[in-house]
N, C-alpha and C positions, 0 to 999 in steps of 0.2 A: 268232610268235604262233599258239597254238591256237586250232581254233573248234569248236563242237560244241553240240549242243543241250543248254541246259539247262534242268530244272524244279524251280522251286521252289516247295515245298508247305509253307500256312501254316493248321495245325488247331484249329478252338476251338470243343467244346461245350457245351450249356449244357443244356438237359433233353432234348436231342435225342440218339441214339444214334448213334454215330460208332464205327465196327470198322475195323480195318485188313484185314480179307477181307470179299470179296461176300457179301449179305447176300439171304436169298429174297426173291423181289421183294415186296411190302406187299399184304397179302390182307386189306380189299377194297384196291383202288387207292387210290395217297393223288392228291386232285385240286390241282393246284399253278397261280399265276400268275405269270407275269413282270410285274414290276411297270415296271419299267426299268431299262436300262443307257442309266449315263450317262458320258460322256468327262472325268475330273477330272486327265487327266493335262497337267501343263504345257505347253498349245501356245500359241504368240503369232502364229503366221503359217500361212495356209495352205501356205505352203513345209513346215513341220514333219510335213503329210497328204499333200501332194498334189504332185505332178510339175509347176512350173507354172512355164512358159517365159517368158511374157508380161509385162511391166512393166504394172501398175495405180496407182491412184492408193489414197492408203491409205483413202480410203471403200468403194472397191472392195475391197479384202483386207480390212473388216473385215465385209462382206457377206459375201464369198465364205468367210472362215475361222465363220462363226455358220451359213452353205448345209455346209458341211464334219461341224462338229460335230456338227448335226443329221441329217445322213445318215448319220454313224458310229454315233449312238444309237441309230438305230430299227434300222438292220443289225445291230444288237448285239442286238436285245429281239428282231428275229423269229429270227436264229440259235439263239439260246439256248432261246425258246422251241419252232423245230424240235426242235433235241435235245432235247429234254425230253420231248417226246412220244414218241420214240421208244425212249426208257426201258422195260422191265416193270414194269409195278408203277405207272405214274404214266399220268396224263391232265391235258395242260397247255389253259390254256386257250387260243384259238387268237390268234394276235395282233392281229387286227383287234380283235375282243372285248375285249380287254386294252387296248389305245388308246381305246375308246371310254367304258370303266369308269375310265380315266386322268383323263378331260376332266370326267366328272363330280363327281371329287373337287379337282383343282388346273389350272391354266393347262397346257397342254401339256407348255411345257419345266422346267416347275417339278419340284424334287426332290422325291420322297416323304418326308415324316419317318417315325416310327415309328407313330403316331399314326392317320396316312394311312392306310399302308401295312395295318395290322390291320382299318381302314375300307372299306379298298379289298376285303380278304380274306373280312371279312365280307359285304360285299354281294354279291361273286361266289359266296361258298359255297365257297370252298375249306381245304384243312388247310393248308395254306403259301402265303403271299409271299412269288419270290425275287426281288432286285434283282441288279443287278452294277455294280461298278464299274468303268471302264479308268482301272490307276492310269499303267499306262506306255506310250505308244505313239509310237512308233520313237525315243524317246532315255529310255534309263535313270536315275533321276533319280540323282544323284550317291551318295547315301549308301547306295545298293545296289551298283554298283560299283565306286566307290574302294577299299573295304576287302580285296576280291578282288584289283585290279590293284596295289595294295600287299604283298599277298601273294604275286602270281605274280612281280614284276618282285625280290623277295626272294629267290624259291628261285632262279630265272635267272640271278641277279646271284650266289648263293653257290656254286651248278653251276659258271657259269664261273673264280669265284674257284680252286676246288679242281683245277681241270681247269689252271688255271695258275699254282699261287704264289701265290693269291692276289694276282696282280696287280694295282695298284689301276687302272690305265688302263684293262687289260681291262674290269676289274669294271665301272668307271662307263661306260666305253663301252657293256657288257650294259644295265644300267640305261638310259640313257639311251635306246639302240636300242628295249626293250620299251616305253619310255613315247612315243614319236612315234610308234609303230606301232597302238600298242592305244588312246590314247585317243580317235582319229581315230575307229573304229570303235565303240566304244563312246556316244561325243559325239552323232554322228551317224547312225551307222549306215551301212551301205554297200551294195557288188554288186559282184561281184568273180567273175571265170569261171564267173557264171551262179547263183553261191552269192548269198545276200541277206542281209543282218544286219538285221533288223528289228523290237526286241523289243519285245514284246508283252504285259503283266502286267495280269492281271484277277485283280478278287475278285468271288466273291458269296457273297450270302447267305441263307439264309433263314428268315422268319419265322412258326413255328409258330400259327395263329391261333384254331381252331374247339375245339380240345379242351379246350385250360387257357390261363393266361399261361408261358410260355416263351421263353427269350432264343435269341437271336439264333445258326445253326449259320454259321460262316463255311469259306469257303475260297480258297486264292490259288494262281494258277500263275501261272509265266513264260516265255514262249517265243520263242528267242531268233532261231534259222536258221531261214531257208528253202531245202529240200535244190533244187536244181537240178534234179531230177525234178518237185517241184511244179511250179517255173514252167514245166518243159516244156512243161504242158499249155496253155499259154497260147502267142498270138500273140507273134511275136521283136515286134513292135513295144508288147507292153503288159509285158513281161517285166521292163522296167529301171523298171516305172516304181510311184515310192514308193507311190502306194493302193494297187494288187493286191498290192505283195509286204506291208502292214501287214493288207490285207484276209483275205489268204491266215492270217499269223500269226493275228488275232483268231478266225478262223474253225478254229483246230485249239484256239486255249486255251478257248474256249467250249465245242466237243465233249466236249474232254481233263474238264471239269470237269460238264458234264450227265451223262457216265459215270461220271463218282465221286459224282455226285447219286444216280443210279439205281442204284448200288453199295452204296451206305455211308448215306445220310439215311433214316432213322425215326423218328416220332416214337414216346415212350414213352408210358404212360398216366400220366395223373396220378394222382400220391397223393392 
């Protein structure tokens, strides 16, 4: 089984300009808000976030997985909105200010619609609302890796065919070896000599608000390892354990995607 980082990048514009090279930074500054990042990826247990030894009762994990979500959301809005500030070209608005402008439009945890979010934009005065979403966090949801691990466990399985006759024992033995090996890892995720599998998939978005009506500029990364230098810098006692190494991944695809914000998002002028 190979491992290695991957990114995958998902582009869609719509009256917003989107280049594949850096782009001068926006003269005057375009002023932007994080609206929220919310956690929409399939978790049922705090086991799925969190390192956690303890047997509770299931009223208890279902507090502790709602105290989870909620901590991963708001580390998600001030991340993103650090990075964003530190952009050229961009001036985000600071995250307290953005929680409080939150509360005046819907209930705390409630999701923005489109609606909101243009409301939310206009009342703070800015050219964009971004949100984010976490689609995947620490287990890939199936219909993004099966299609790969059916493919890798193909070219593996016809290597060693060629490599022996075509032997069919071999061969199903290949097969078989790659799929107890890789789904384990994929499923769940893992730590393995200091290495971490813990992937991590966000989108956001953002929503043009002050100049015209404009749809929506998206974008999605996925990140999958954690090199074993990161976690060096961490305590051997927090290093195995599931939140830092997922906190660690959200915290580079967040980065990875403020920098392609402050790269590549302009808006156009309207016709």
């Amino acid at each position: 089984m190979k491992l290695g980082i991957t990114m995958v990048v998902l582009l869609t514009t719509g009256c917003s300009l989107f280049s594949p090279h850096a782009l001068p930074p926006p003269t005057p500054p375009l002023k932007i808000l994080v609206a929220q990042v919310t956690l929409d990826a399939p978790v049922t247990s705090p086991t799925d976030l969190y390192s956690v030894h303890e047997r509770t009762s299931l009223e208890s994990q279902a507090m502790l997985l709602g105290e989870l979500i909620d901590e991963i959301e708001l580390k998600g809005q001030r991340i993103l909105t650090e990075q964003l500030a530190n952009q050229p070209g961009f001036s985000a608005i600071p995250f307290a200010e953005a929680r409080r402008l939150h509360t005046n439009i819907a209930a705390r945890h409630a999701q923005l619609d489109q609606t909101q979010l243009r409301t939310l934009g206009i009342e703070a005065q800015v050219h964009a609302v971004l949100s984010g979403h976490i689609l995947d966090y620490g287990v890939v949801q199936w219909q993004y890796w099966v299609p790969g691990l059916g493919l890798s466990m193909l070219i593996e399985t016809l290597i060693a065919g060629a490599a022996t006759g075509f032997n069919p024992v071999i061969m199903a033995a290949t097969a078989g070896s790659e799929l107890l090996t890789d789904v384990p890892f994929w499923w769940g995720g893992a730590y393995v000599a200091g290495w971490a599998l813990r992937p991590v998939q966000v989108q956001i978005e953002a929503l043009p608000v002050i100049a015209c009506e404009q749809d929506f500029w998206q974008e999605k990364t996925l990140v999958m390892l954690v090199p074993w230098k990161t976690l060096a810098d961490y305590p051997p006692e927090e290093r195995r354990r599931k939140d830092v190494q997922l906190e660690v991944n959200l915290t580079r695809a967040l980065t990875e995607l403020a920098q392609n914000v402050g790269r590549e998002f302009r808006l156009q002028p309207c016709e």
